[in-house]
mmJSON file of the N, C-alpha and C atoms, coordinates in Angstrom:
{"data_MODEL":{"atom_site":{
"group_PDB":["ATOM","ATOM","ATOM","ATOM","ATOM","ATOM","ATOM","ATOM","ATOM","ATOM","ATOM","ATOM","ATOM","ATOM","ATOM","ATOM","ATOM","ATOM","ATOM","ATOM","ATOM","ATOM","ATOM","ATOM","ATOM","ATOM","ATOM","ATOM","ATOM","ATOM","ATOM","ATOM","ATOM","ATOM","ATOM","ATOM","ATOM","ATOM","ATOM","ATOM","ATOM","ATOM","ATOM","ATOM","ATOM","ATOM","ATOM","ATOM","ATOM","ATOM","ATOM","ATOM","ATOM","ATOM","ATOM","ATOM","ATOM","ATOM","ATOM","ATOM","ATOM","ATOM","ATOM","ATOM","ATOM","ATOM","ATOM","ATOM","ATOM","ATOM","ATOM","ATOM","ATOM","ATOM","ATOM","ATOM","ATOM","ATOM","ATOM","ATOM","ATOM","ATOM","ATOM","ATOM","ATOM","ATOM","ATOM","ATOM","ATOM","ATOM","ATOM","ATOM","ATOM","ATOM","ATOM","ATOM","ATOM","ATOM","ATOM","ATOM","ATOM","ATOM","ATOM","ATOM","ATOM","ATOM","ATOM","ATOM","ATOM","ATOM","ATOM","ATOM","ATOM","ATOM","ATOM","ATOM","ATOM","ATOM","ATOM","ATOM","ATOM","ATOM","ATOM","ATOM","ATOM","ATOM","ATOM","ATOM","ATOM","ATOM","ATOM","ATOM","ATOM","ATOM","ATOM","ATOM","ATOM","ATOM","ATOM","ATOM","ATOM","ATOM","ATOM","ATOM"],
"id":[1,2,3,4,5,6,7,8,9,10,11,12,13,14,15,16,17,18,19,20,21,22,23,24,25,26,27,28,29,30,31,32,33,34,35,36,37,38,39,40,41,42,43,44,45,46,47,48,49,50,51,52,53,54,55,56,57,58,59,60,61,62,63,64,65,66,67,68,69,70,71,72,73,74,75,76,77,78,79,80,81,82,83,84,85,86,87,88,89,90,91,92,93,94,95,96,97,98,99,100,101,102,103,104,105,106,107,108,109,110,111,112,113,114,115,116,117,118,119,120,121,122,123,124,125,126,127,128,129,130,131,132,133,134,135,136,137,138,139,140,141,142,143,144],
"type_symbol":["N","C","C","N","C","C","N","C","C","N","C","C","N","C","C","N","C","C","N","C","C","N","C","C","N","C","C","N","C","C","N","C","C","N","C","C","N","C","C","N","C","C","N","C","C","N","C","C","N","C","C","N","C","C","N","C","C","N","C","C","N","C","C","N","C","C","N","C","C","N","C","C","N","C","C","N","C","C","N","C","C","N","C","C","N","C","C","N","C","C","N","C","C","N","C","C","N","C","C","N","C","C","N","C","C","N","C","C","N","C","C","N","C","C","N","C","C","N","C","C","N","C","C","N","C","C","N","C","C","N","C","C","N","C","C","N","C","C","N","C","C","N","C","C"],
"label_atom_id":["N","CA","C","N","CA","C","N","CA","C","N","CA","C","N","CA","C","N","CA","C","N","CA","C","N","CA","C","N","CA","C","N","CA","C","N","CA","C","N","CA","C","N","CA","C","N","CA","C","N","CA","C","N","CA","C","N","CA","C","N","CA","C","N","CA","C","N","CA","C","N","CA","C","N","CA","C","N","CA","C","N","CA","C","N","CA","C","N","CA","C","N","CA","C","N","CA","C","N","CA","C","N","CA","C","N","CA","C","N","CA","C","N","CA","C","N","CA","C","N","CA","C","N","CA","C","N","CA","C","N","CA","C","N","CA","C","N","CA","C","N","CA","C","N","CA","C","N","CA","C","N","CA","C","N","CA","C","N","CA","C","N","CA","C","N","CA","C"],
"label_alt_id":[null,null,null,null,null,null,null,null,null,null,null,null,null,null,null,null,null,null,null,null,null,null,null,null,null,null,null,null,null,null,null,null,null,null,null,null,null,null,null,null,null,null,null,null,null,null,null,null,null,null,null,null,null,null,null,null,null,null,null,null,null,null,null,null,null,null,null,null,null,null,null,null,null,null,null,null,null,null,null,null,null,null,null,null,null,null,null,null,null,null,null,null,null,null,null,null,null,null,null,null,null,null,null,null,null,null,null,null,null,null,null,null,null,null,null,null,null,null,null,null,null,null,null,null,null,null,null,null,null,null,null,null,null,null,null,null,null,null,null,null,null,null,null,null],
"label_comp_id":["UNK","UNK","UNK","UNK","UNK","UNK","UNK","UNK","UNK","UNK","UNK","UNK","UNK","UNK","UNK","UNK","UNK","UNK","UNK","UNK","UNK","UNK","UNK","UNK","UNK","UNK","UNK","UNK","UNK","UNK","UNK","UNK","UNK","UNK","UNK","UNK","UNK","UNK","UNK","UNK","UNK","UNK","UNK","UNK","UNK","UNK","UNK","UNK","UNK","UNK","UNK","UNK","UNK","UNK","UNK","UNK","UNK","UNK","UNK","UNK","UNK","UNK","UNK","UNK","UNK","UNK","UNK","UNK","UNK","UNK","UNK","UNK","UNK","UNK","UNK","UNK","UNK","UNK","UNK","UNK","UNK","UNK","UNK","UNK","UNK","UNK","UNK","UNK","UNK","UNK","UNK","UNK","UNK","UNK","UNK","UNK","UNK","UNK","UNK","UNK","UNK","UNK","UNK","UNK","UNK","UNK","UNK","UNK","UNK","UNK","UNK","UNK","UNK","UNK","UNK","UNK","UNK","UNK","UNK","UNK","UNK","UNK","UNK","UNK","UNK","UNK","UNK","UNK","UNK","UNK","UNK","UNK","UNK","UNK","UNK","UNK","UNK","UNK","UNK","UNK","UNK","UNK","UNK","UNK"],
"label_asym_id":["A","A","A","A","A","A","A","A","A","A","A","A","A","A","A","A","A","A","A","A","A","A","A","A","A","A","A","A","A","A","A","A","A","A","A","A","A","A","A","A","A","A","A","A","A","A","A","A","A","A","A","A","A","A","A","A","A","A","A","A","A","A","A","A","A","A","A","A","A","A","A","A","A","A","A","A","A","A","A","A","A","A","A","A","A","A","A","A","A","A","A","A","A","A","A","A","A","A","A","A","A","A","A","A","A","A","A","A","A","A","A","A","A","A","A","A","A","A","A","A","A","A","A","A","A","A","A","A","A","A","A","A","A","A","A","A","A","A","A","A","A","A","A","A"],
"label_entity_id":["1","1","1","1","1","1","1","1","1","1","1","1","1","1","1","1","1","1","1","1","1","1","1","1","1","1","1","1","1","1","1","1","1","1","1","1","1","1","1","1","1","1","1","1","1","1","1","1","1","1","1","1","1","1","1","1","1","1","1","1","1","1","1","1","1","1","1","1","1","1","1","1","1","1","1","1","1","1","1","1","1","1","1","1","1","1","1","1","1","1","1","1","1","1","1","1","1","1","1","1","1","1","1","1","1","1","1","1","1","1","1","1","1","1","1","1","1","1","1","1","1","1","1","1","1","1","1","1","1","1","1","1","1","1","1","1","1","1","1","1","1","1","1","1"],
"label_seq_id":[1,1,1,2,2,2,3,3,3,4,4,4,5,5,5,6,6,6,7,7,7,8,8,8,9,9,9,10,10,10,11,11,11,12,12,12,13,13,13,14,14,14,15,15,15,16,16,16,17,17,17,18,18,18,19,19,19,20,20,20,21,21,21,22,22,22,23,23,23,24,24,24,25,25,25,26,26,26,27,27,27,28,28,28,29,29,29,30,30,30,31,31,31,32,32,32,33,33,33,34,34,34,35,35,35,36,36,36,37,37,37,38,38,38,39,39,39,40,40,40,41,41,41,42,42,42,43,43,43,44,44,44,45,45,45,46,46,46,47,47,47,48,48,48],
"pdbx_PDB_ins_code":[null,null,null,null,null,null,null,null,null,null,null,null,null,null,null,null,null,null,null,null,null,null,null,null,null,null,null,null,null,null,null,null,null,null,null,null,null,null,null,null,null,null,null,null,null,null,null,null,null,null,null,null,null,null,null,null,null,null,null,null,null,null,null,null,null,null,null,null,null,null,null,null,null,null,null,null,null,null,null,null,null,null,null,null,null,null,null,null,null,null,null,null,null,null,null,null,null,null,null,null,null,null,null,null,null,null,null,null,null,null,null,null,null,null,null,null,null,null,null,null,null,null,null,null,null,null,null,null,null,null,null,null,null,null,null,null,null,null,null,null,null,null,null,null],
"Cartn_x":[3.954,4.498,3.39,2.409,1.657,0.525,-0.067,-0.753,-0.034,0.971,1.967,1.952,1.595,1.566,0.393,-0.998,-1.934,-2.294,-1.751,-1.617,-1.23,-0.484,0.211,-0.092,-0.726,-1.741,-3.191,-3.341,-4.84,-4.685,-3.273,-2.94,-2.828,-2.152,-1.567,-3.063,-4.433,-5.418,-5.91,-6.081,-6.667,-6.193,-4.536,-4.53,-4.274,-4.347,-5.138,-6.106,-7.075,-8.584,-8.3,-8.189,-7.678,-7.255,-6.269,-5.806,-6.621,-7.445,-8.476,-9.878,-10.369,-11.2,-10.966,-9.927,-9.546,-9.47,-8.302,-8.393,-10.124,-10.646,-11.863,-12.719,-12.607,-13.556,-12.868,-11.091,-10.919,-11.076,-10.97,-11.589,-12.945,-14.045,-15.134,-15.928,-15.483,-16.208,-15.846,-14.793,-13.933,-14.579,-14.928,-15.574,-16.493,-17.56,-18.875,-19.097,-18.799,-18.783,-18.041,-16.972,-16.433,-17.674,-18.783,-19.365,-20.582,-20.393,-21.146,-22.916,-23.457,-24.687,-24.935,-23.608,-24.278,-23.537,-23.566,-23.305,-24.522,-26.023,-27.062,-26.723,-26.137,-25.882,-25.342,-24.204,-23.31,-22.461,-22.261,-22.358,-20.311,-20.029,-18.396,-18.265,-17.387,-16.298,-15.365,-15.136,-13.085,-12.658,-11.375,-10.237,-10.134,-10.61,-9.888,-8.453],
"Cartn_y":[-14.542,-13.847,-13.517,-14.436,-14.182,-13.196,-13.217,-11.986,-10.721,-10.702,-9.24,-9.047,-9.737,-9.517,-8.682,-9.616,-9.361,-7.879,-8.116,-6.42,-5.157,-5.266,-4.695,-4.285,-5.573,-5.076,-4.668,-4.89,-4.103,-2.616,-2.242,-0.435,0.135,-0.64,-0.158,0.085,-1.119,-0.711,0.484,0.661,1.525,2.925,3.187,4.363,4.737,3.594,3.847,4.629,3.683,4.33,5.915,5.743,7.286,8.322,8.112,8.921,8.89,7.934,8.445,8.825,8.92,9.947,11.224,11.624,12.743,13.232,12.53,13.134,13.492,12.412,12.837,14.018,14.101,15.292,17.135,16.621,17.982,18.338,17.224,17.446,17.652,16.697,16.27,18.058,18.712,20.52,21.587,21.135,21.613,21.3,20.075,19.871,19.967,19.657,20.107,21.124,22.491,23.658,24.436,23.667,24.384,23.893,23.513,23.107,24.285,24.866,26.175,25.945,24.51,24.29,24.81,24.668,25.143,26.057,27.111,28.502,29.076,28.471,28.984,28.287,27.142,25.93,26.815,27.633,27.641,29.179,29.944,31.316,31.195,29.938,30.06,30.075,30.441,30.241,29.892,28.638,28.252,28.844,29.14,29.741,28.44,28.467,27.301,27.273],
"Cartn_z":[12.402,11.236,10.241,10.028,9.283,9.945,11.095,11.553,11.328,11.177,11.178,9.901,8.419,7.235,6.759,7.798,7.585,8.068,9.066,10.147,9.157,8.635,7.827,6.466,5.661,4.293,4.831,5.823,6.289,6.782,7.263,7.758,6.199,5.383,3.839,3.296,2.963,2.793,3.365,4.307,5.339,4.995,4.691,4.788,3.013,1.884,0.8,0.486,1.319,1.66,1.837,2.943,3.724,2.434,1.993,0.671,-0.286,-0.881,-2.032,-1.316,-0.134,-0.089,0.324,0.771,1.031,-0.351,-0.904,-2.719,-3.487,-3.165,-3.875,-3.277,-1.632,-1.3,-1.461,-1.902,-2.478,-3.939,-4.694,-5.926,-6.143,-5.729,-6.159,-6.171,-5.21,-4.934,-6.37,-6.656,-7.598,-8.517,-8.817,-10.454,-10.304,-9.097,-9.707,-9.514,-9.221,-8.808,-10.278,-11.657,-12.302,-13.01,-13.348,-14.59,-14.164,-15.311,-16.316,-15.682,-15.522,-15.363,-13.355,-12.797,-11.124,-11.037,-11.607,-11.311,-10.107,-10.458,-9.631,-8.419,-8.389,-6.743,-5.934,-6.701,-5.757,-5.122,-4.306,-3.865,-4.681,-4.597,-4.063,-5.759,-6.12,-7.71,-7.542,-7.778,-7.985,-8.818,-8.506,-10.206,-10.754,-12.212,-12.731,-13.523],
"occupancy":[1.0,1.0,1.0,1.0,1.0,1.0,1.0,1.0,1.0,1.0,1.0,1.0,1.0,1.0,1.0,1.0,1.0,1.0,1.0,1.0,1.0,1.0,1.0,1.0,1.0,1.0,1.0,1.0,1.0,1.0,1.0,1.0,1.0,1.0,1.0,1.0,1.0,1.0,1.0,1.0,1.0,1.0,1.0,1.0,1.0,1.0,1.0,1.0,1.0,1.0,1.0,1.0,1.0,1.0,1.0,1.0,1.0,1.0,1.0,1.0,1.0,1.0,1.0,1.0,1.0,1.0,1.0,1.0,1.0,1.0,1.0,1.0,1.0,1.0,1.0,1.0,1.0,1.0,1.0,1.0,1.0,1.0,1.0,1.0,1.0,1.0,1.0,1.0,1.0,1.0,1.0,1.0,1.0,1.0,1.0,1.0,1.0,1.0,1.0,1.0,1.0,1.0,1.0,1.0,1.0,1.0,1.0,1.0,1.0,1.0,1.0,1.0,1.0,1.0,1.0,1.0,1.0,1.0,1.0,1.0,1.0,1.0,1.0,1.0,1.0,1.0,1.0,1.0,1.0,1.0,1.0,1.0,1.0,1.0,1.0,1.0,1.0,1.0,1.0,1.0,1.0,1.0,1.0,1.0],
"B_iso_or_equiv":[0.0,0.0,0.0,0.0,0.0,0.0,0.0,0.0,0.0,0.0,0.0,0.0,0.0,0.0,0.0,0.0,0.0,0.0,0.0,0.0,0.0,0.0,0.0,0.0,0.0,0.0,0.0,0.0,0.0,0.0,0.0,0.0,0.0,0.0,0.0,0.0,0.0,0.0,0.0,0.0,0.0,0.0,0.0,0.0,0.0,0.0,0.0,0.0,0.0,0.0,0.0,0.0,0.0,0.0,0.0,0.0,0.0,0.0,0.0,0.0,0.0,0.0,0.0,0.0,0.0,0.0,0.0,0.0,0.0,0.0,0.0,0.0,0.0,0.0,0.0,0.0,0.0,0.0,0.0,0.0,0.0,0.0,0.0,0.0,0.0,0.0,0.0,0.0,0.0,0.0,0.0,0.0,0.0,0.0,0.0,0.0,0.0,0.0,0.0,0.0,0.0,0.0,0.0,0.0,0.0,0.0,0.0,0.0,0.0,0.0,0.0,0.0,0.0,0.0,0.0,0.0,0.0,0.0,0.0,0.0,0.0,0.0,0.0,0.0,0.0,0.0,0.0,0.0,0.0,0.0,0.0,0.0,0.0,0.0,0.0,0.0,0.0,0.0,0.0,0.0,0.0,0.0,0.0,0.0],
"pdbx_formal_charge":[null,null,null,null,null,null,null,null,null,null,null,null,null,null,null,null,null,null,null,null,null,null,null,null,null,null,null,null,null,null,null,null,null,null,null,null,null,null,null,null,null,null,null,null,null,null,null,null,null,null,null,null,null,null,null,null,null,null,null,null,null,null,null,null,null,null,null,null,null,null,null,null,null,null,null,null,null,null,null,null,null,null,null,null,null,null,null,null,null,null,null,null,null,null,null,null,null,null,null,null,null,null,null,null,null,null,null,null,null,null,null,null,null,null,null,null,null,null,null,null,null,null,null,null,null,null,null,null,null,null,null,null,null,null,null,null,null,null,null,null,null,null,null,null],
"auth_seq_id":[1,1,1,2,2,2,3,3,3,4,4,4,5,5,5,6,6,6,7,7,7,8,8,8,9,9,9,10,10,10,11,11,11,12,12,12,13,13,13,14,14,14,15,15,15,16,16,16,17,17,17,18,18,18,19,19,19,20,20,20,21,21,21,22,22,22,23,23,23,24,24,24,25,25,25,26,26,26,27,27,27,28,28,28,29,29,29,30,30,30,31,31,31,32,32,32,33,33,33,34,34,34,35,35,35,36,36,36,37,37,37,38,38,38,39,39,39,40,40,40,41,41,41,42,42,42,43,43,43,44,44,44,45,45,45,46,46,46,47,47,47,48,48,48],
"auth_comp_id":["UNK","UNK","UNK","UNK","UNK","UNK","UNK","UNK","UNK","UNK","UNK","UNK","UNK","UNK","UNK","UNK","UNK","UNK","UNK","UNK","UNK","UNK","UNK","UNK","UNK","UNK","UNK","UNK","UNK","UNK","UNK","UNK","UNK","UNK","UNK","UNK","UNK","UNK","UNK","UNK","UNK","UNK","UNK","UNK","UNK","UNK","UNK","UNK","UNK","UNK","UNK","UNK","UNK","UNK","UNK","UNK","UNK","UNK","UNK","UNK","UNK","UNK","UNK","UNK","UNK","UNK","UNK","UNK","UNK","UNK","UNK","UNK","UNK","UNK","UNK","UNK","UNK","UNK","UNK","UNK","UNK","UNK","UNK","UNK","UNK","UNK","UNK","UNK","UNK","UNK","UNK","UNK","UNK","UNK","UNK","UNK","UNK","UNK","UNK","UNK","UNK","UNK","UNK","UNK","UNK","UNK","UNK","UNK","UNK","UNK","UNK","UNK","UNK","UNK","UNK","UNK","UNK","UNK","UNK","UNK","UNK","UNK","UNK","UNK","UNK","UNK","UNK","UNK","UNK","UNK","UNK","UNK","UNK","UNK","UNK","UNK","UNK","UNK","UNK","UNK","UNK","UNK","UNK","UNK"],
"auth_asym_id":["A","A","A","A","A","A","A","A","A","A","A","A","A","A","A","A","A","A","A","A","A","A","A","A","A","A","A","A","A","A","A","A","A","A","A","A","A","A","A","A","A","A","A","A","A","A","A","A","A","A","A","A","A","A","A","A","A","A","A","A","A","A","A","A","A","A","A","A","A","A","A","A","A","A","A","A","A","A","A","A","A","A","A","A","A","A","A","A","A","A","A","A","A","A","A","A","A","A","A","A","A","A","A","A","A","A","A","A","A","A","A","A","A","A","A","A","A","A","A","A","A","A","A","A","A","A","A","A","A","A","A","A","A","A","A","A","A","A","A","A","A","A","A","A"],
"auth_atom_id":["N","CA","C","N","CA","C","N","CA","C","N","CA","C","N","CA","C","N","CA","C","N","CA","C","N","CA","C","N","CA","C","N","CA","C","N","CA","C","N","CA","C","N","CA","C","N","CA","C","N","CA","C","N","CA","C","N","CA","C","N","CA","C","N","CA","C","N","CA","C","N","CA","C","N","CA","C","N","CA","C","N","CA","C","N","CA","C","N","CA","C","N","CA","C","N","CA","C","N","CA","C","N","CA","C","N","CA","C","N","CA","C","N","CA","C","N","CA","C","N","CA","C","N","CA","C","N","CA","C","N","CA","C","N","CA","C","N","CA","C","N","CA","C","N","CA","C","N","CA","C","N","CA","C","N","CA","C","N","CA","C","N","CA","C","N","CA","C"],
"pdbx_PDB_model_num":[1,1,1,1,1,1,1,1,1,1,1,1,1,1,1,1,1,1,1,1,1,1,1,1,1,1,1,1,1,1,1,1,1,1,1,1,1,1,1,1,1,1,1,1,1,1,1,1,1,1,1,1,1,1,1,1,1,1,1,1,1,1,1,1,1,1,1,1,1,1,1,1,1,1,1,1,1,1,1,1,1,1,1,1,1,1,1,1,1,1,1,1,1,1,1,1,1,1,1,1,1,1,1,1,1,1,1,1,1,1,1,1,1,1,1,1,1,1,1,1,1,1,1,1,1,1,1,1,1,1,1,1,1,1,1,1,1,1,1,1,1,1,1,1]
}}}
């Protein structure tokens, strides 16, 4: 019973994980790409 707890808060971690880097690698392009200073970085423009 207790391996099956553990089983279980380690998939819940895991697909935590999973959800905040996905979140961060669709944001993270977005913000540094809207700031005024890498206009020269970058070919792409987001709508903000």
């Amino acid at each position: 019973m207790r391996l099956i707890r553990t089983a279980l808060i380690v998939i819940v971690l895991l697909g935590a994980a999973w959800f905040a880097i996905r979140y961060v690698w669709e944001i993270l392009p977005i913000y540094i790409y809207s700031e005024p200073n890498a206009e020269m970085l970058t070919p792409v423009r987001f709508p903000c």
